[in-house]
ROSE-4610 file (N, C-alpha, C; in Angstrom, 1 decimal, always signed):
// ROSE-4610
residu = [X/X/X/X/X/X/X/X/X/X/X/X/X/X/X/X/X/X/X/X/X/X/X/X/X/X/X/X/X/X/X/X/X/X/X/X/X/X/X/X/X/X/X/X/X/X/X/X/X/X/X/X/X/X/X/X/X/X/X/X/X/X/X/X/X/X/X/X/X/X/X/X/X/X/X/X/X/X/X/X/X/X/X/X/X/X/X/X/X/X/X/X/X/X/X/X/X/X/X/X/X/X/X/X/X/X/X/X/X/X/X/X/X/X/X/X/X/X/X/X/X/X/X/X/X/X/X/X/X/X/X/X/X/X/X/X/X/X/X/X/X/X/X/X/X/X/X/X/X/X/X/X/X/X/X/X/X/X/X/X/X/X/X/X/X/X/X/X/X/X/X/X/X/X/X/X/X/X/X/X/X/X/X/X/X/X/X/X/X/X/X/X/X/X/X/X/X/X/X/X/X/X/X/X/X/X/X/X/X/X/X/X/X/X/X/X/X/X/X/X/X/X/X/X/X/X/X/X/X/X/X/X/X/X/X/X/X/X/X/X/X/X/X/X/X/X/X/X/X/X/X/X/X/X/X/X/X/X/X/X/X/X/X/X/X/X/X/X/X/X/X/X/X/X/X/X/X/X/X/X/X/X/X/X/X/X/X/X/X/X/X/X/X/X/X/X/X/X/X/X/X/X/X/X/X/X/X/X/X/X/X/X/X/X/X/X/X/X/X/X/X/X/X/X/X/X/X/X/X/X/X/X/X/X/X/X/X/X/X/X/X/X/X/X/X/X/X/X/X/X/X/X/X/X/X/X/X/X/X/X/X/X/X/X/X/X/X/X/X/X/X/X/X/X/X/X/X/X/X/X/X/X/X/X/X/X/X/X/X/X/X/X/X/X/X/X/X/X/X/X/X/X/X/X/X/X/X/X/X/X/X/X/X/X/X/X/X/X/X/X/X/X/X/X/X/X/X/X/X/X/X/X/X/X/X/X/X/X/X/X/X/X/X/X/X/X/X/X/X/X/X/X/X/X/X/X/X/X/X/X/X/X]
num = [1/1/1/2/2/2/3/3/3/4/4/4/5/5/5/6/6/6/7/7/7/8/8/8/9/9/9/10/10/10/11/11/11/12/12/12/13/13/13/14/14/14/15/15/15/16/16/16/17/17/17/18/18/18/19/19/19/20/20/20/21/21/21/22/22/22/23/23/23/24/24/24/25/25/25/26/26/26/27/27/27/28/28/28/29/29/29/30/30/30/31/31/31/32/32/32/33/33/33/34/34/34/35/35/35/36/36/36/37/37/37/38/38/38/39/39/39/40/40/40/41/41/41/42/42/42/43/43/43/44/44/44/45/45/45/46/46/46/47/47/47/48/48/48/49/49/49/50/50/50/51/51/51/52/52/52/53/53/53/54/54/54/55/55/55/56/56/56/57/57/57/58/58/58/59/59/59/60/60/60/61/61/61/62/62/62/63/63/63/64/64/64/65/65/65/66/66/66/67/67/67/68/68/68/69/69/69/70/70/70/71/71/71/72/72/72/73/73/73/74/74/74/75/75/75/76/76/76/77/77/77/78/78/78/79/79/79/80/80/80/81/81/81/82/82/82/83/83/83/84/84/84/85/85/85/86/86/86/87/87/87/88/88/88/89/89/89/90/90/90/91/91/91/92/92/92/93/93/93/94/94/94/95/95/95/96/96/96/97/97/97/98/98/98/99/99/99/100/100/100/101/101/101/102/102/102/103/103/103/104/104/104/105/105/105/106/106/106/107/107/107/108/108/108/109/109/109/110/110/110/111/111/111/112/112/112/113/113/113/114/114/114/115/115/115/116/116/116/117/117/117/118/118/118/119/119/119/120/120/120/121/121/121/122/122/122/123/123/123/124/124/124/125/125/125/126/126/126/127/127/127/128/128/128/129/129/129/130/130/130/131/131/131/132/132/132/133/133/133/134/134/134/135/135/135/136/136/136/137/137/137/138/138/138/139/139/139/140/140/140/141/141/141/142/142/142/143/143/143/144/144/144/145/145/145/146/146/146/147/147/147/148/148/148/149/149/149/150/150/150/151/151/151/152/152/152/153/153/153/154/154/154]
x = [-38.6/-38.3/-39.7/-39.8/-40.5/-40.7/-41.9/-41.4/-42.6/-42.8/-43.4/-43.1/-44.2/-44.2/-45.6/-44.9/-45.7/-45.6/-46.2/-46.3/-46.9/-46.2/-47.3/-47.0/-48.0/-48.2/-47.8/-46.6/-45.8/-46.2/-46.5/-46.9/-45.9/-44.9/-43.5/-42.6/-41.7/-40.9/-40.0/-39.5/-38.6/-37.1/-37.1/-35.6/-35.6/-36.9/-37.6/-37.2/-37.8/-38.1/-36.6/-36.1/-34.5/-33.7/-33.7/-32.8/-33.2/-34.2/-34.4/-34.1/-34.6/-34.6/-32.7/-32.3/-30.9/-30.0/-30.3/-29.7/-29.9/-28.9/-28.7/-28.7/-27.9/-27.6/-29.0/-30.3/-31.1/-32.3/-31.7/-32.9/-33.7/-33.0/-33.9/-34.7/-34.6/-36.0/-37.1/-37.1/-38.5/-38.5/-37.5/-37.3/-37.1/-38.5/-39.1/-37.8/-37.0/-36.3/-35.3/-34.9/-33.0/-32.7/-32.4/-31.6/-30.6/-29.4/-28.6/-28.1/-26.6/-26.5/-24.6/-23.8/-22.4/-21.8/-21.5/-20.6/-19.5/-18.7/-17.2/-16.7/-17.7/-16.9/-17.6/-16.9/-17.8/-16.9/-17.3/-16.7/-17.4/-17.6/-18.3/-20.0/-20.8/-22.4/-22.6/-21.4/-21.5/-21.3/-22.1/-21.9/-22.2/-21.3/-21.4/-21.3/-21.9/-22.6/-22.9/-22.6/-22.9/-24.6/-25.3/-26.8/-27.2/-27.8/-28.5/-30.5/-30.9/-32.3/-33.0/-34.4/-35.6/-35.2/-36.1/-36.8/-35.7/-34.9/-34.3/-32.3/-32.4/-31.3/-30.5/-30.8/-30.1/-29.3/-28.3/-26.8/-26.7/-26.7/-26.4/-25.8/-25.5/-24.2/-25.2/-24.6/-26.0/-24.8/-25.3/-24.4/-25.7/-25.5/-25.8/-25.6/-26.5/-26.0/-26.8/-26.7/-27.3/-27.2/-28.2/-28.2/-29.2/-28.7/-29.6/-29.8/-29.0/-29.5/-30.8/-30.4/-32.3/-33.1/-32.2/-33.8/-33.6/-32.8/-32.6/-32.4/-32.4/-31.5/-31.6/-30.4/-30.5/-29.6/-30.6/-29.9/-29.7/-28.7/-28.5/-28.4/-28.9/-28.9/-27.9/-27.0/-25.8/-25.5/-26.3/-25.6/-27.1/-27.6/-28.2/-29.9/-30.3/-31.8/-33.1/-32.5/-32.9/-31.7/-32.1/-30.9/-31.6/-31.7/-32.1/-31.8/-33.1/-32.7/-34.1/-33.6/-34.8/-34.4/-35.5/-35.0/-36.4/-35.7/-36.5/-36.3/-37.5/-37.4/-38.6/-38.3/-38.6/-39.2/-40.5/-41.2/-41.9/-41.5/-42.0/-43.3/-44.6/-45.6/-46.1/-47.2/-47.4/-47.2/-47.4/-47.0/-45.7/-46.0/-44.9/-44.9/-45.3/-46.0/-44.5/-44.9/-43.8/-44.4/-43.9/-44.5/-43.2/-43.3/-42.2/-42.7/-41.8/-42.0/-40.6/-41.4/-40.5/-40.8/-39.6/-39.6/-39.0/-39.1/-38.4/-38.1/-37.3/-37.6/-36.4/-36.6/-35.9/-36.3/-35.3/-35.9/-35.2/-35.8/-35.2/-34.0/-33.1/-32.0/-31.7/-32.1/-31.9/-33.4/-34.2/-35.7/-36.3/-36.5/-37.3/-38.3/-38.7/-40.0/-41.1/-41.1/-42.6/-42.4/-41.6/-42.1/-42.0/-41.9/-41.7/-42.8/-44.1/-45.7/-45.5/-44.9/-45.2/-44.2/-43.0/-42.0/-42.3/-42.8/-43.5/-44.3/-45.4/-46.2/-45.7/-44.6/-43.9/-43.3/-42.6/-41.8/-43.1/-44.1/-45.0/-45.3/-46.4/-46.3/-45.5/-44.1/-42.8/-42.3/-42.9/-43.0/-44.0/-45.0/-46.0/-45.9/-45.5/-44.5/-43.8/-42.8/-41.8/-42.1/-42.8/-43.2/-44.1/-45.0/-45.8/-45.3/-44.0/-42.9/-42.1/-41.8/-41.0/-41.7/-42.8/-44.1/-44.2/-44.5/-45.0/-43.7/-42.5/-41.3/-41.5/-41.7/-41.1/-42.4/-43.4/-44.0/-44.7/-44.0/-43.7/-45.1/-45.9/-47.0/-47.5/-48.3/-48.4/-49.7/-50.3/-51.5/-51.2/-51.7/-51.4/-51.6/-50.5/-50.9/-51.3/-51.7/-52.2/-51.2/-51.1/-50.0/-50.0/-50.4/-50.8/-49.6/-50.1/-49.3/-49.5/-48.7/-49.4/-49.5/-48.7/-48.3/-47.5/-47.8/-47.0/-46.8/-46.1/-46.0/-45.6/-45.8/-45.7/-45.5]
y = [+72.7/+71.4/+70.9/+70.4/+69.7/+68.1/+67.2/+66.3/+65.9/+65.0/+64.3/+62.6/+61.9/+60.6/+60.3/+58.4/+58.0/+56.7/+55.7/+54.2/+53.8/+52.1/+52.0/+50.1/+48.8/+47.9/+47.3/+46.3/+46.2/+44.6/+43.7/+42.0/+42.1/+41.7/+41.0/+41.4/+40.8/+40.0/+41.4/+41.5/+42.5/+42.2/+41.4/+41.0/+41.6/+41.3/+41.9/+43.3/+43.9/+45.6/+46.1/+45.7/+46.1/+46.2/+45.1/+45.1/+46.1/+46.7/+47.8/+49.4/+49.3/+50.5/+50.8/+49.5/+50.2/+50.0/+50.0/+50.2/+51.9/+52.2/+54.0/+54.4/+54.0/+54.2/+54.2/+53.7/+53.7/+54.6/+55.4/+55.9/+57.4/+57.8/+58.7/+58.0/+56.9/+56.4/+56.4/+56.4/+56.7/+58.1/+58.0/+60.1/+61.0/+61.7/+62.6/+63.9/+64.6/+65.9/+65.1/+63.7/+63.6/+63.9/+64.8/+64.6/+64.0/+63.9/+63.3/+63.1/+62.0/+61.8/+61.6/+62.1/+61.4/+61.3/+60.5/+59.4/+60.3/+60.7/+61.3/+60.3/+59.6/+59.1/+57.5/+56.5/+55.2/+54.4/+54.2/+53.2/+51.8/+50.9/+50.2/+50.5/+50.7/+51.0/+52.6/+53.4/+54.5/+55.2/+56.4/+56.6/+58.2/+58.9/+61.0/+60.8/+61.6/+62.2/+63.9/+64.1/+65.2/+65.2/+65.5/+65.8/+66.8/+66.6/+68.1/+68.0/+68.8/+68.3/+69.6/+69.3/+70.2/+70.7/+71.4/+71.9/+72.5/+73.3/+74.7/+74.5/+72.5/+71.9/+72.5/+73.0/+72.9/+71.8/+72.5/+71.0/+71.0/+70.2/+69.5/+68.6/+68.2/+66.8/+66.1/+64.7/+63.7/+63.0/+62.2/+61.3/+59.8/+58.5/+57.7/+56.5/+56.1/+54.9/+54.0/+52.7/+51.6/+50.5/+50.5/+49.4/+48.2/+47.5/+46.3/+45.5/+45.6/+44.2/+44.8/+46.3/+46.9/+47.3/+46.5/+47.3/+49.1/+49.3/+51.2/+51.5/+52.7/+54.0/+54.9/+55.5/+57.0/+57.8/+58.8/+60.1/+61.7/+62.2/+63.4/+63.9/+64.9/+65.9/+67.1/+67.4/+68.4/+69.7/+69.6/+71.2/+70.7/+72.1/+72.4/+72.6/+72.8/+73.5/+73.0/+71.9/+71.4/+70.9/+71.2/+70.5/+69.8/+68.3/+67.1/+65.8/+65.0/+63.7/+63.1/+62.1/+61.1/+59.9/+58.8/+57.6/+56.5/+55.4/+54.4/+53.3/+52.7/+51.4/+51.0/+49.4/+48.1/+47.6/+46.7/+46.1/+45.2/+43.8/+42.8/+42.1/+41.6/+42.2/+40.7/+40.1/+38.5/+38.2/+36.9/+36.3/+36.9/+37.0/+37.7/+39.3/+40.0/+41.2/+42.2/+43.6/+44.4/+45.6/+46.0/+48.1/+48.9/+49.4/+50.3/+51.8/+52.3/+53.7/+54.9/+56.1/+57.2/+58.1/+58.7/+60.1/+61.0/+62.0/+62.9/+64.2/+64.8/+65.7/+66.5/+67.7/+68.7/+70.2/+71.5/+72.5/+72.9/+74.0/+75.0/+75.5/+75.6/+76.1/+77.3/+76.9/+77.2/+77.6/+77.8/+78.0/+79.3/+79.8/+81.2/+81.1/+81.7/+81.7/+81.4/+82.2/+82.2/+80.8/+80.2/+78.8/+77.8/+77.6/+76.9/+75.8/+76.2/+75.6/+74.8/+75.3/+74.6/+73.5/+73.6/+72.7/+71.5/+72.1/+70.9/+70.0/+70.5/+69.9/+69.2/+69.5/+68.5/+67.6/+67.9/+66.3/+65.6/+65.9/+64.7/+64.3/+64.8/+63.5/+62.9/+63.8/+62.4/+61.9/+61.8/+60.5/+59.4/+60.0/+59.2/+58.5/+59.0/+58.5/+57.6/+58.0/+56.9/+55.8/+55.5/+54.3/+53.9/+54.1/+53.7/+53.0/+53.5/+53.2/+52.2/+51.9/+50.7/+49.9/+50.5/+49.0/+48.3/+48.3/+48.3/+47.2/+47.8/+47.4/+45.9/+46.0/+45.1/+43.7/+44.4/+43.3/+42.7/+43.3/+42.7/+43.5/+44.3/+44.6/+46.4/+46.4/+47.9/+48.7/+47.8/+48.5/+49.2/+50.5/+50.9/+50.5/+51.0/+50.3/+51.5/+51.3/+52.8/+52.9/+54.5/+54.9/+55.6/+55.8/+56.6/+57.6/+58.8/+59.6/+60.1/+59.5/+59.0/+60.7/+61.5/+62.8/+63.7/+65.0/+66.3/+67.0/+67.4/+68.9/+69.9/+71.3/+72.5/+73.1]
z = [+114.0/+113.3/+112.7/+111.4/+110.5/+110.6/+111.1/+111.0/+110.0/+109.8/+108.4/+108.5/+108.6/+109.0/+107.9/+106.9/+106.2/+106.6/+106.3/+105.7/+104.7/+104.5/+103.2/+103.7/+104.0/+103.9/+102.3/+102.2/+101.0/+101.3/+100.3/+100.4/+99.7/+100.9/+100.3/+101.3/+100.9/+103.0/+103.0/+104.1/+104.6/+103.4/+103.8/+102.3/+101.6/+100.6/+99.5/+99.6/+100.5/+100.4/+100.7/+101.7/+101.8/+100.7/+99.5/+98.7/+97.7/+97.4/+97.1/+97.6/+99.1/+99.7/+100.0/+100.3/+100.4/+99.0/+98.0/+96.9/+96.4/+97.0/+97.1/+95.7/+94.8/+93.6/+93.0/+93.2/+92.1/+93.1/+94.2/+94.7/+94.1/+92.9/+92.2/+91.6/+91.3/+90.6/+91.1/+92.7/+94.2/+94.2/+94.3/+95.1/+93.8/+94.0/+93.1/+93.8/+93.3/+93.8/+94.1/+93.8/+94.1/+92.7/+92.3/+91.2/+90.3/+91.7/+91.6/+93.0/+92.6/+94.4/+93.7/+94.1/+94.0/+95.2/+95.0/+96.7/+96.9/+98.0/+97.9/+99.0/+99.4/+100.9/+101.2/+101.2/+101.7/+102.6/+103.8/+104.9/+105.3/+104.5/+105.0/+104.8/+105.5/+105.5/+105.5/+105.7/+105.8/+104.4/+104.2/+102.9/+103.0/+101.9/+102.4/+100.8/+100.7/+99.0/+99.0/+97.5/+97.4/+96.5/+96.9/+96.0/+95.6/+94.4/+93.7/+94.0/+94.8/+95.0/+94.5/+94.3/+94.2/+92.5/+92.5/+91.2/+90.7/+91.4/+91.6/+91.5/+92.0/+91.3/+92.8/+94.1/+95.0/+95.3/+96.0/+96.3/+97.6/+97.9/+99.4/+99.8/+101.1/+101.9/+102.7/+102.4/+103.5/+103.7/+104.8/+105.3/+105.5/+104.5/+104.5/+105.7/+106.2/+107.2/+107.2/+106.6/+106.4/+107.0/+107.9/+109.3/+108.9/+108.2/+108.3/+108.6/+110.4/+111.7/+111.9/+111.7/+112.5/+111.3/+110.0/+108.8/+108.8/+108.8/+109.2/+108.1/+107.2/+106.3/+107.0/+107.4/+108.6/+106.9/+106.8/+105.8/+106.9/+107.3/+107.5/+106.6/+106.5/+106.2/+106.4/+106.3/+106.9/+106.2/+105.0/+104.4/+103.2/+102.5/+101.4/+102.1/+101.0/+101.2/+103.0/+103.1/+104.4/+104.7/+106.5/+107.1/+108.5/+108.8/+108.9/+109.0/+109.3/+108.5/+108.1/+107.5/+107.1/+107.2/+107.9/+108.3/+107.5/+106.7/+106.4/+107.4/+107.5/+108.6/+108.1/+108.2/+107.7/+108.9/+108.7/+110.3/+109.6/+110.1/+109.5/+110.0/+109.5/+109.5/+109.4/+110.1/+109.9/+108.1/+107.9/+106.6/+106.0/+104.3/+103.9/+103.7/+104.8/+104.7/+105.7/+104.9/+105.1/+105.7/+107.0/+106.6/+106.7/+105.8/+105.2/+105.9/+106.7/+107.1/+107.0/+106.7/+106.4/+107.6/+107.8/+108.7/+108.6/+108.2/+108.4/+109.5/+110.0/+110.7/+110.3/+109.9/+109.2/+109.5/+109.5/+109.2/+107.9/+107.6/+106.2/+106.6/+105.2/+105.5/+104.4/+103.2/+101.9/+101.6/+101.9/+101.3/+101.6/+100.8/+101.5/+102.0/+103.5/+104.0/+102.8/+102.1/+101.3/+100.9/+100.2/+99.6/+100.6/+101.6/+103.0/+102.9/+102.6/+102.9/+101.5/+100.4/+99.5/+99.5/+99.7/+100.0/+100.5/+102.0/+102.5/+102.0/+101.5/+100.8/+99.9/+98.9/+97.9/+98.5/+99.7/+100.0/+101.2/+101.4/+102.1/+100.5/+99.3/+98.3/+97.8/+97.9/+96.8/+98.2/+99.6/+100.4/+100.0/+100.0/+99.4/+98.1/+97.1/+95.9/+95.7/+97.0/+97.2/+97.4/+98.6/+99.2/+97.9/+97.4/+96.6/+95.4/+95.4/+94.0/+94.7/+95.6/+96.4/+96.4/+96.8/+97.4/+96.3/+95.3/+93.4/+93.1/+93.4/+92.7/+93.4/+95.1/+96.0/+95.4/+95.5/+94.9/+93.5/+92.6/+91.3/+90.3/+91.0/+90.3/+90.0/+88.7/+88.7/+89.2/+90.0/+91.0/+91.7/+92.2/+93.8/+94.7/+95.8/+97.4/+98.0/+99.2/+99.8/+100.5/+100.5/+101.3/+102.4/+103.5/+104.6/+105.5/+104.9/+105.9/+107.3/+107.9/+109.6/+110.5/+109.9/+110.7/+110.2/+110.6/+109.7/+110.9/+110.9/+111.9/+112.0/+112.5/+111.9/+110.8]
């Protein structure tokens, strides 16, 4: 298993960053490799899509779950090039200060050994991307924020 852990300190309240991060529909505009995302299934906070990801336009099934008593996005991952999840969570931070964190923990499903190292490598910076592109949005400006990737593994 692959795990991959970022943050990024966002000046701007948890509200803020939520109404962004869980507006599903505009999440290729962060996520470098979503291509696309179509809904087949919505219950409430629960949400199953079909996605087209990476370079190579692979298709995959996630299952959406947006918990926002705890600030959560839980994405499984269930079918296509990884199989996984990735979780956004929100932690509210003195003032009007936010930290936005990503995790993922996935293995390959769809990827050939050889491109494995580079794979990785692409989705820790369009984590880094992401956050950096939320942070920006959440707080109204086009400077960078730093974005710290806390952990990688294997």
């Amino acid at each position: 298993m692959i795990s991959i852990k970022a943050s990024a300190e966002v000046n701007a309240s948890p509200e803020r960053v939520w109404s962004i991060i869980s507006d599903i529909g505009r999440e290729s505009e962060y996520w470098k490799g979503l291509n696309s995302a179509k809904v087949t299934k919505r219950e409430g906070n629960v949400i199953e899509r079909e996605v087209d990801v990476g370079f190579m336009g692979h298709t995959g099934h996630q299952t959406v779950k947006l918990n926002p008593q705890s600030s959560t996005i839980d994405i499984e991952m269930t079918d296509g090039p990884l199989v996984g999840s990735r979780k956004m969570k929100l932690v509210t931070l003195s003032g009007a200060k936010t930290r936005l964190e990503a995790y993922w923990n996935f293995s390959f499903s769809k990827v050939p050994i050889f491109a494995r190292g580079f794979v990785k490598s692409q989705i820790e910076n369009v984590t880094k991307e992401a956050l950096e592109k939320i942070a920006l949005e959440a707080e109204g400006k086009k400077s960078t924020n730093k974005v710290v990737l806390v952990s990688s593994s294997k």
